[in-house]
C-alpha positions in Angstrom: 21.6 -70.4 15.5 23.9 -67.5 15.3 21.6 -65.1 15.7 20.6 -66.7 19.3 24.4 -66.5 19.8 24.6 -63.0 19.0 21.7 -61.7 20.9 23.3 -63.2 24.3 26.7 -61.7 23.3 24.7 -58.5 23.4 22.9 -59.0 27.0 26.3 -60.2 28.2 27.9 -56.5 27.4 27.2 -53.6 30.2 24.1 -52.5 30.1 23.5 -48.8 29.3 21.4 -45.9 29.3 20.6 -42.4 29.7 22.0 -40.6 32.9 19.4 -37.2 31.7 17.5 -36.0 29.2 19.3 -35.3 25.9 18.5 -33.0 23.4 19.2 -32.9 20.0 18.2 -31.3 16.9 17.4 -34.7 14.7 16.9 -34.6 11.3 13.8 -32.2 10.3 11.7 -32.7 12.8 13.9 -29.9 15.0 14.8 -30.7 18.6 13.6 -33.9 20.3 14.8 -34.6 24.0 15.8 -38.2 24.5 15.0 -38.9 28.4 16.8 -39.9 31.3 16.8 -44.0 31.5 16.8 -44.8 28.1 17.9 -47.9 27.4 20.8 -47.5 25.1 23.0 -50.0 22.8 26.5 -50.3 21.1 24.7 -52.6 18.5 25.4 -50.9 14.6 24.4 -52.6 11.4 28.2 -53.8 11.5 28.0 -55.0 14.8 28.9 -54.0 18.2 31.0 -50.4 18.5 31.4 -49.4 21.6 32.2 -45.6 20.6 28.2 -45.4 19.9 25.4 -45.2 22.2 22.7 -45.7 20.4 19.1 -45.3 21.7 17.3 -49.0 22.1 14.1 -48.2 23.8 11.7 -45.8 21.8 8.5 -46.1 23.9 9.0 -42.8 25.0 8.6 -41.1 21.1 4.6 -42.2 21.3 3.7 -40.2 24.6 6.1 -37.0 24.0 5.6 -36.6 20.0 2.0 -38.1 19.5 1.8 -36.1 16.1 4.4 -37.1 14.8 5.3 -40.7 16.5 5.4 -42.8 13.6 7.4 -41.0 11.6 10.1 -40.0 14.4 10.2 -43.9 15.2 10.8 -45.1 12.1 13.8 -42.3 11.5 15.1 -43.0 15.0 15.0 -46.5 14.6 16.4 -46.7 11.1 18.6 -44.0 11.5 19.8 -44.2 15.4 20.5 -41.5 17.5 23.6 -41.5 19.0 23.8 -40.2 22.8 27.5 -38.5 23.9 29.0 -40.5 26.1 28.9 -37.7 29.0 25.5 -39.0 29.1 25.5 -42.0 29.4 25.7 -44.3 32.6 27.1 -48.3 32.3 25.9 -50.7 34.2 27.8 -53.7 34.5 25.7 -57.1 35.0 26.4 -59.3 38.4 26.9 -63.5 37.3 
């Protein structure tokens, strides 16, 4: 139950995501470019932060680093890469 709670808490916030590509050196795999449109999310292991932007939508990490895809997505995902807020639009969601 609270987990079905907590997951509509987290649709109910403003929706987010990239407003153009971002690049950033992540870990060792050197510079990776995060697109424009990602969906992005304030959810941390602690819960919601809305100082982080955190990337939510990994489909693009298959088609633009297909040697090294499953690696990347498990680091990104695990990890989280944080977009800067100067690129980042919010969308706020219409009841």
């Amino acid at each position: 139950m609270y987990c079905r709670y907590n997951v509509v808490a987290i649709k109910s916030l403003a929706a987010m995501k990239t407003n153009k590509d971002y690049t950033v050196n992540f870990k060792d795999y050197g510079l990776i470019t995060v697109p424009a449109g990602t969906s992005l999310t304030n959810q941390t292991s602690l819960g919601i932060d809305k100082s982080y932007h955190f990337v939510n939508d990994f489909a693009w990490i298959k088609n633009n680093y297909p040697k090294i895809d499953r690696l990347l997505l498990h680091d990104a995902s695990i990890y989280g890469i944080n977009i800067p807020v100067e690129y980042v639009d919010f969308e706020t969601e219409k009841h």
